[in-house]
C-alpha positions as a printed NumPy array, in Angstrom:
array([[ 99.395, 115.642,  75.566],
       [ 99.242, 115.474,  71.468],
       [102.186, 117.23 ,  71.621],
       [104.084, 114.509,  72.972],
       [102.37 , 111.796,  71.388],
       [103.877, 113.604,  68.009],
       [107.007, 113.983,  69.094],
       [107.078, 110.579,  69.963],
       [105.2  , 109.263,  67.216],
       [108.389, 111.634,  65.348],
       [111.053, 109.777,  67.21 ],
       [109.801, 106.039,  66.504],
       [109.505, 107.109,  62.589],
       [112.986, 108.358,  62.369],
       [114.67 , 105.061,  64.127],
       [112.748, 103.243,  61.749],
       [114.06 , 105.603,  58.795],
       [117.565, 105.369,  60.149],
       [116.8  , 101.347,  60.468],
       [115.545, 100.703,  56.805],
       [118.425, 102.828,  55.361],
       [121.321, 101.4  ,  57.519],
       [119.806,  97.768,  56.56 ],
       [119.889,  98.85 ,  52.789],
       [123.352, 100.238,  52.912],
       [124.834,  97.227,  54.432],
       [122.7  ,  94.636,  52.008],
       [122.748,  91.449,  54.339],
       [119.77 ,  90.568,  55.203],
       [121.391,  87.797,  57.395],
       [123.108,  89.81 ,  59.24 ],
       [120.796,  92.921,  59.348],
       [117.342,  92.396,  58.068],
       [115.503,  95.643,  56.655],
       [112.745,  97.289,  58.742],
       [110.255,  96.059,  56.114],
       [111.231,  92.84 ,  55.957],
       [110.936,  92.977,  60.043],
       [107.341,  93.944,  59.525],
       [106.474,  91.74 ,  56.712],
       [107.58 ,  89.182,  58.739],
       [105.565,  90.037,  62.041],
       [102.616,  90.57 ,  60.172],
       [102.704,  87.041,  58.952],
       [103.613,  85.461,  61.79 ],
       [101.017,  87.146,  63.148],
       [ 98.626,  86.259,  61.098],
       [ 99.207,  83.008,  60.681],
       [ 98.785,  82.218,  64.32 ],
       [102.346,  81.621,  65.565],
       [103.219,  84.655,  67.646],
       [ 99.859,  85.784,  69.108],
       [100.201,  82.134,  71.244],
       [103.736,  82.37 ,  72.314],
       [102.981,  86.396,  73.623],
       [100.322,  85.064,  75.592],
       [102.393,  82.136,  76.971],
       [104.921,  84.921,  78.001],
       [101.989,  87.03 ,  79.628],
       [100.688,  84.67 ,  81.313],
       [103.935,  83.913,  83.158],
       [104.789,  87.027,  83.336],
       [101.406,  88.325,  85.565],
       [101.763,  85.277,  87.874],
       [105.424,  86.537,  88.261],
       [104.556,  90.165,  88.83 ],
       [101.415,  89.629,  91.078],
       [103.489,  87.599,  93.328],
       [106.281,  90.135,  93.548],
       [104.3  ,  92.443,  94.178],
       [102.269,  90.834,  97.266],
       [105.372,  89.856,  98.382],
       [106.369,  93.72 ,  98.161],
       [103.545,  94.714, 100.121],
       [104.062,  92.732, 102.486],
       [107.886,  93.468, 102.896],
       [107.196,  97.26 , 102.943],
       [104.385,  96.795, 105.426],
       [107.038,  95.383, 107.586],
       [109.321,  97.796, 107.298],
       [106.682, 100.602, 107.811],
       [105.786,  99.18 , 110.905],
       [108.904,  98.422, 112.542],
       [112.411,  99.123, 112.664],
       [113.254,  95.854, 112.711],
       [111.433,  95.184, 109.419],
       [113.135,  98.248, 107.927],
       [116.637,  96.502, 108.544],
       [115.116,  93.222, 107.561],
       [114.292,  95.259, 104.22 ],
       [117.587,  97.113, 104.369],
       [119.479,  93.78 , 104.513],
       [117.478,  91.556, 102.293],
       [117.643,  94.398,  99.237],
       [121.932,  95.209,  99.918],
       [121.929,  91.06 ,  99.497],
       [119.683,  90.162,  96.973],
       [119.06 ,  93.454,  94.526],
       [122.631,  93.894,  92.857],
       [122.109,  89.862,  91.915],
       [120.631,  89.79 ,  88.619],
       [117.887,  87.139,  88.331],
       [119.074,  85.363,  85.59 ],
       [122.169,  84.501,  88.016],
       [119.192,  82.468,  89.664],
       [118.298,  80.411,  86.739],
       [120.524,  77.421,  87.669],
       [118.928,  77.799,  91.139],
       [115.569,  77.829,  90.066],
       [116.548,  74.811,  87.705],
       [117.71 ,  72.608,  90.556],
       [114.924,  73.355,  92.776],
       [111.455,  73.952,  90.535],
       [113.021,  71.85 ,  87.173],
       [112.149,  73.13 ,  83.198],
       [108.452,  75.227,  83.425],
       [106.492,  77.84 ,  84.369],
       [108.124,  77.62 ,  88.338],
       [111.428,  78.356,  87.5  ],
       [110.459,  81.381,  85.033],
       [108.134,  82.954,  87.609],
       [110.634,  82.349,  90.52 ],
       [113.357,  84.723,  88.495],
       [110.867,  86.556,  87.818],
       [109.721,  87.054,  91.648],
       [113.036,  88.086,  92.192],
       [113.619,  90.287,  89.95 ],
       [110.3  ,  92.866,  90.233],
       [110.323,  92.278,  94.529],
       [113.724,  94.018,  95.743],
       [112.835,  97.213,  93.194],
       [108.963,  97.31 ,  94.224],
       [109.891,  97.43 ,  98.162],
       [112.492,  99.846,  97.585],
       [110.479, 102.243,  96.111],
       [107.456, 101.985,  98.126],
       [109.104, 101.805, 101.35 ],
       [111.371, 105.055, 100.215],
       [108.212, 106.789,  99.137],
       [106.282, 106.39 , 102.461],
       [109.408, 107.885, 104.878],
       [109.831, 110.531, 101.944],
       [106.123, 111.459, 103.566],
       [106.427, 114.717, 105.834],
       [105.586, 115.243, 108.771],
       [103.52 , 118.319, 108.564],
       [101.001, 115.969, 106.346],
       [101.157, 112.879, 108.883],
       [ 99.885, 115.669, 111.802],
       [ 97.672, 117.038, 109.281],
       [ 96.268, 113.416, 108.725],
       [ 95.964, 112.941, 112.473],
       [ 94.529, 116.055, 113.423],
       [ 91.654, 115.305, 111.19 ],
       [ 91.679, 112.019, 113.515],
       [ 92.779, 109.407, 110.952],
       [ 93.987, 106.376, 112.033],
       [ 94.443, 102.823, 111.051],
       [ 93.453, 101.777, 107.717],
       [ 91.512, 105.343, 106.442],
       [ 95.272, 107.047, 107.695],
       [ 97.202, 105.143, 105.371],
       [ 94.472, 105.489, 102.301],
       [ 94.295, 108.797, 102.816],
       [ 97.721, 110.613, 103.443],
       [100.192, 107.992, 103.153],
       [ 99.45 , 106.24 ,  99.991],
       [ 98.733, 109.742,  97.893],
       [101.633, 111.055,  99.11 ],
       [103.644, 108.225,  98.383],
       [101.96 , 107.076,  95.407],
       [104.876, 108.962,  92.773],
       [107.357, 106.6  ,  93.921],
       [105.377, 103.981,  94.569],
       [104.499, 103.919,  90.477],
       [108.123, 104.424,  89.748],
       [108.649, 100.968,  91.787],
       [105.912,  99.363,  90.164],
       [107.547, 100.575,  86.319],
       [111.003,  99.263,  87.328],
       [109.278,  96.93 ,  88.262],
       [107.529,  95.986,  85.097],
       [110.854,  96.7  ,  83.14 ],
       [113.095,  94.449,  85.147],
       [110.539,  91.321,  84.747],
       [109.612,  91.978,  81.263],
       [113.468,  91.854,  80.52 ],
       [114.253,  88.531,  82.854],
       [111.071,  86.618,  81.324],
       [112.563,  87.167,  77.945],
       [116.133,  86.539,  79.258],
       [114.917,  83.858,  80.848],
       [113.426,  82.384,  77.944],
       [115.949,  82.816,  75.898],
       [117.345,  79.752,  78.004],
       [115.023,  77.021,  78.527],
       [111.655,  78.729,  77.422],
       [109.918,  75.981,  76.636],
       [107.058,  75.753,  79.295],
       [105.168,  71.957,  79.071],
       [105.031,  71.708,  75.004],
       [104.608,  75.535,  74.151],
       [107.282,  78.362,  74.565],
       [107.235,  81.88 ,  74.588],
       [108.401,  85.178,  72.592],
       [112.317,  84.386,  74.304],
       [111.728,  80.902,  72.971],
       [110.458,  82.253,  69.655],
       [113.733,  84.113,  69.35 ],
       [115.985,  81.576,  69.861],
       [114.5  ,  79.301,  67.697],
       [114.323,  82.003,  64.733],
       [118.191,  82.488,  65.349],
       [118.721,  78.761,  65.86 ],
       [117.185,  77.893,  62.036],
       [119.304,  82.286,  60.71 ],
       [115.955,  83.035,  60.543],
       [117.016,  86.76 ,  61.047],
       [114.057,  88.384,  60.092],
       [111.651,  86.445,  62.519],
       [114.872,  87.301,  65.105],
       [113.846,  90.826,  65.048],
       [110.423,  90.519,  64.367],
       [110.484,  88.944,  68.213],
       [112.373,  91.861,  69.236],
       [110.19 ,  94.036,  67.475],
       [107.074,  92.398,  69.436],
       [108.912,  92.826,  72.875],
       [109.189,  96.24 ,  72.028],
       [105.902,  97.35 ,  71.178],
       [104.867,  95.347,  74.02 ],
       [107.476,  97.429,  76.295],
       [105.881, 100.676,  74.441],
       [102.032,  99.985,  75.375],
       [102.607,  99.438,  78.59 ],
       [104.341, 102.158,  79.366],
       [102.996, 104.591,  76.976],
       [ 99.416, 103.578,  77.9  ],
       [ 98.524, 101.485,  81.056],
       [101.038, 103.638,  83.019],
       [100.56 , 106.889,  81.55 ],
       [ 96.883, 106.266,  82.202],
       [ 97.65 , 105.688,  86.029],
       [ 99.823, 108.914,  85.762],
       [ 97.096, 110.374,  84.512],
       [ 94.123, 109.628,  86.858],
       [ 96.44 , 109.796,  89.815],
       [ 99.258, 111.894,  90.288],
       [ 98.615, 114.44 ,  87.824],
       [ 95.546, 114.947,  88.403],
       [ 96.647, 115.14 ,  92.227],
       [ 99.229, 118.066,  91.05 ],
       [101.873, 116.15 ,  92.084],
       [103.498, 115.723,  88.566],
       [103.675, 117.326,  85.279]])
């Protein structure tokens, strides 16, 4: 485990080397701001109080998004568990709606939910649903046989069946859905943003971004992107790896 942590901790330091000298080599700072001129400038807007808001306006929205998708998910999957009419109901919805990217939606959610929160959530919905279900629903008929009897011989049934053989064994892919999941409406919120990201009289990090590049504010440009990112890395790198952790490696089911 510290093993990786260097190596990783190795790879971030030598994009930021490889940043810093490209930045000096090319000398436009308008263009191409320097990676310590990046964090210069995300320390003080961090500091001074303007980025800590709009990263919680974009987490906010972006939990309300994800929790809905992913009722919605369970739900969907339950279905198509269940029956075989809610696995073609799943099977049609996804081929339909998954290869349409959300931010297609945004006029959409324009039209029918106007400029707020609604309309960021709604792409958002869409975006962390069709990936959640797939996984979920692949990773419970990936679930063999020989453990269902095994599950049923011990005489469990109902809710206490499902706890107990089909959501460890299907848990791997189950986490991959919910990471996609995470990745696809981190990406649209910001996207999304990016557009009309100002939600009642406050925006978020998207909204930050355009702004910055609105006034060639460069620096604060990447500083925003910079932000995204290490958002992107703790989440990944330490809520999920924790789940990994307590759950499927410890279950022997991963590496």
């Amino acid at each position: 485990m510290n093993n990786t942590v260097f190596r990783r901790v190795l790879v971030l330091v030598g994009l930021a080397v490889i940043w810093q000298l490209y930045a000096i080599w090319l000398d436009n700072p308008l263009l191409f701001p320097t990676f310590t001129e990046t964090v210069r400038t995300f320390w003080e807007d961090l500091i001074g109080g303007v980025l800590i808001p709009r990263t919680v306006t974009s987490l906010r929205v972006l939990l309300i998004g994800y929790g809905i998708g992913l009722v919605l998910a369970v739900v969907i999957t339950t279905l198509a568990v269940s029956s075989r009419i809610g696995t073609d109901l799943l099977s049609t919805l996804t081929a339909m709606f998954n290869p349409l990217p959300a931010i297609a939606l945004l006029p959409l959610a324009l039209i029918w939910f106007g400029l707020g929160v609604p309309s960021l959530v709604f792409v958002i919905v869409h975006s962390v649903l069709w990936a959640v279900s797939l996984n979920a629903n692949s990773g419970f008929r990936s679930v063999s046989e020989t453990l269902r009897m095994t599950g049923r011989n011990y005489g469990l049934n109902g809710v206490r069946y499902v706890v107990y053989i089909l959501m460890p064994a299907a848990f791997p892919a189950i986490l991959t859905g919910l990471k996609i999941g995470w990745a696809f409406a981190w990406r649209t919120l910001i996207a999304a943003e990016l557009v009309f990201g100002a939600s009642s009289r406050s925006g978020g990090l998207g909204w930050y971004i355009f702004e910055a590049r609105a006034e060639l504010l460069t620096s604060q440009v990447f500083a925003g992107l910079f932000t995204v990112i290490l958002i992107g890395l703790f989440v990944e790198s330490v809520i999920f790896r924790f789940i990994e952790a307590r759950t499927v490696q410890r279950w022997g089911m991963q590496k």
